[in-house]
C-alpha positions as CSV (number, residue, x, y, z in Angstrom):
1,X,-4.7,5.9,3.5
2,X,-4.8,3.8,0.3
3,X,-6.9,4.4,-2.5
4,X,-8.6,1.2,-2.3
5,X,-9.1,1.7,1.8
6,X,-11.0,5.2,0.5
7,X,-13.2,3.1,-1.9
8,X,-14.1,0.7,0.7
9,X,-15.1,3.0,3.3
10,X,-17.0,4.9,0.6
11,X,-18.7,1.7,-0.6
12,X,-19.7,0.3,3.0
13,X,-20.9,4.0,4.5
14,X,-23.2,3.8,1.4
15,X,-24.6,0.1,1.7
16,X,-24.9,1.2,5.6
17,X,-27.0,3.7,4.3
18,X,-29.2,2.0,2.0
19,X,-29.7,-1.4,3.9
20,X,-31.3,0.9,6.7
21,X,-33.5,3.0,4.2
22,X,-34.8,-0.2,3.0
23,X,-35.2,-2.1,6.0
24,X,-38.8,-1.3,6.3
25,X,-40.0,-2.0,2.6
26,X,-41.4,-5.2,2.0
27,X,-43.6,-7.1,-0.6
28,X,-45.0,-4.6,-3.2
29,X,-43.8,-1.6,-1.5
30,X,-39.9,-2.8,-2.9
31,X,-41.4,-2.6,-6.8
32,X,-43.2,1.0,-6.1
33,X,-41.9,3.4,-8.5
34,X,-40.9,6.5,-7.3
35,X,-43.4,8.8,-9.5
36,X,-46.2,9.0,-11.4
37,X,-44.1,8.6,-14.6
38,X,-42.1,5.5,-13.5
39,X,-38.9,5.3,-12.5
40,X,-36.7,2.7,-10.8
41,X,-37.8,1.1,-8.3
42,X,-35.5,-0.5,-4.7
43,X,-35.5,-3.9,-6.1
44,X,-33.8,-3.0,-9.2
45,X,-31.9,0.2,-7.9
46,X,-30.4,-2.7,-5.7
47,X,-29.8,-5.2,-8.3
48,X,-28.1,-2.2,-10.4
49,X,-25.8,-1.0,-7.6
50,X,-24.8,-4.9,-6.5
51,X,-24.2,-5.1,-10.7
52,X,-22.2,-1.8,-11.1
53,X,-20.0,-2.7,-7.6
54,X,-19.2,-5.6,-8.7
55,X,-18.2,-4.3,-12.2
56,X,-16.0,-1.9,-11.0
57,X,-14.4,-3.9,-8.1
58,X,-13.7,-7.2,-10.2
59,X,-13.3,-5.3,-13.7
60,X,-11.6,-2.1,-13.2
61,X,-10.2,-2.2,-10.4
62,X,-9.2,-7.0,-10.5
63,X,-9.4,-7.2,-14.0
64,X,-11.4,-10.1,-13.6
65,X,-15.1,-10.6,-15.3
66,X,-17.5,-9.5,-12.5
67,X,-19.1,-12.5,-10.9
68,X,-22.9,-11.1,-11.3
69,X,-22.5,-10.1,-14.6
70,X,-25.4,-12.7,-15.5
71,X,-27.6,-10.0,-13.8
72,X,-26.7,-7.3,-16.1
73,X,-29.7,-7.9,-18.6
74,X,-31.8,-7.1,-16.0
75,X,-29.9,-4.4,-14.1
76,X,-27.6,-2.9,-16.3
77,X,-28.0,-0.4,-18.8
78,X,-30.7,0.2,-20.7
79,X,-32.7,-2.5,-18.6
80,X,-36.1,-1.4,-17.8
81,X,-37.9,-2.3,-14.4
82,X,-41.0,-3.8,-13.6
83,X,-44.0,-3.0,-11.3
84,X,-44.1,-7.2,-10.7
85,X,-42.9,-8.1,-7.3
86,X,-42.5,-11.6,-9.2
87,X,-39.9,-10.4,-11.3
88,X,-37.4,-9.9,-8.6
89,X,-35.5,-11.8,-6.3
90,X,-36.3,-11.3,-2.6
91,X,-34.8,-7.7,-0.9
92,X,-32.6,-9.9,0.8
93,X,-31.7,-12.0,-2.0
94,X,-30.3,-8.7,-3.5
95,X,-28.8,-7.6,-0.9
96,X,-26.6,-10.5,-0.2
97,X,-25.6,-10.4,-4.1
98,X,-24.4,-6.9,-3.0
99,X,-22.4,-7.8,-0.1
100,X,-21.1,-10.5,-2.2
């Protein structure tokens, strides 16, 4: 097995994994943070992953600029998340950006 055929079995079996935890969340229950302090929420944990994927597919591994990079100022580092539904695309919205 390639190393690339690794990385994509690792990638799907963890998309598998998080599309059905978050199959039941919807409307404000996608922007609840995890704890009493904060924390990041499953709107932006899957804005971050679709961003950091798609970083390391088309940068590291393409060497080509990432085609979401334009979501990086509100996923990336040092971005902070929001309790506002409004402030995020739909659940579905984010998870096509990370099938894409």
């Amino acid at each position: 097995m390639k190393a690339t055929e690794l990385l994509s079995m690792q990638l799907e079996g963890g998309r598998n994994w998080l599309t059905s935890l978050l199959k039941d969340l919807e409307g404000e229950e996608t922007v609840t943070q995890p704890t009493a302090a904060g924390g990041n929420h499953a709107l932006w944990v899957i804005g971050h992953l679709a961003c950091t994927e798609s970083g390391i597919l088309k940068g590291f591994v393409e060497g080509k600029e990432s085609p979401l990079s334009d979501m990086n100022g509100k996923y990336g580092p040092g971005s902070e998340p929001t309790a506002n539904v409004a402030d995020y695309p739909s659940k579905e919205e984010l998870l096509a950006k990370l099938d894409q």
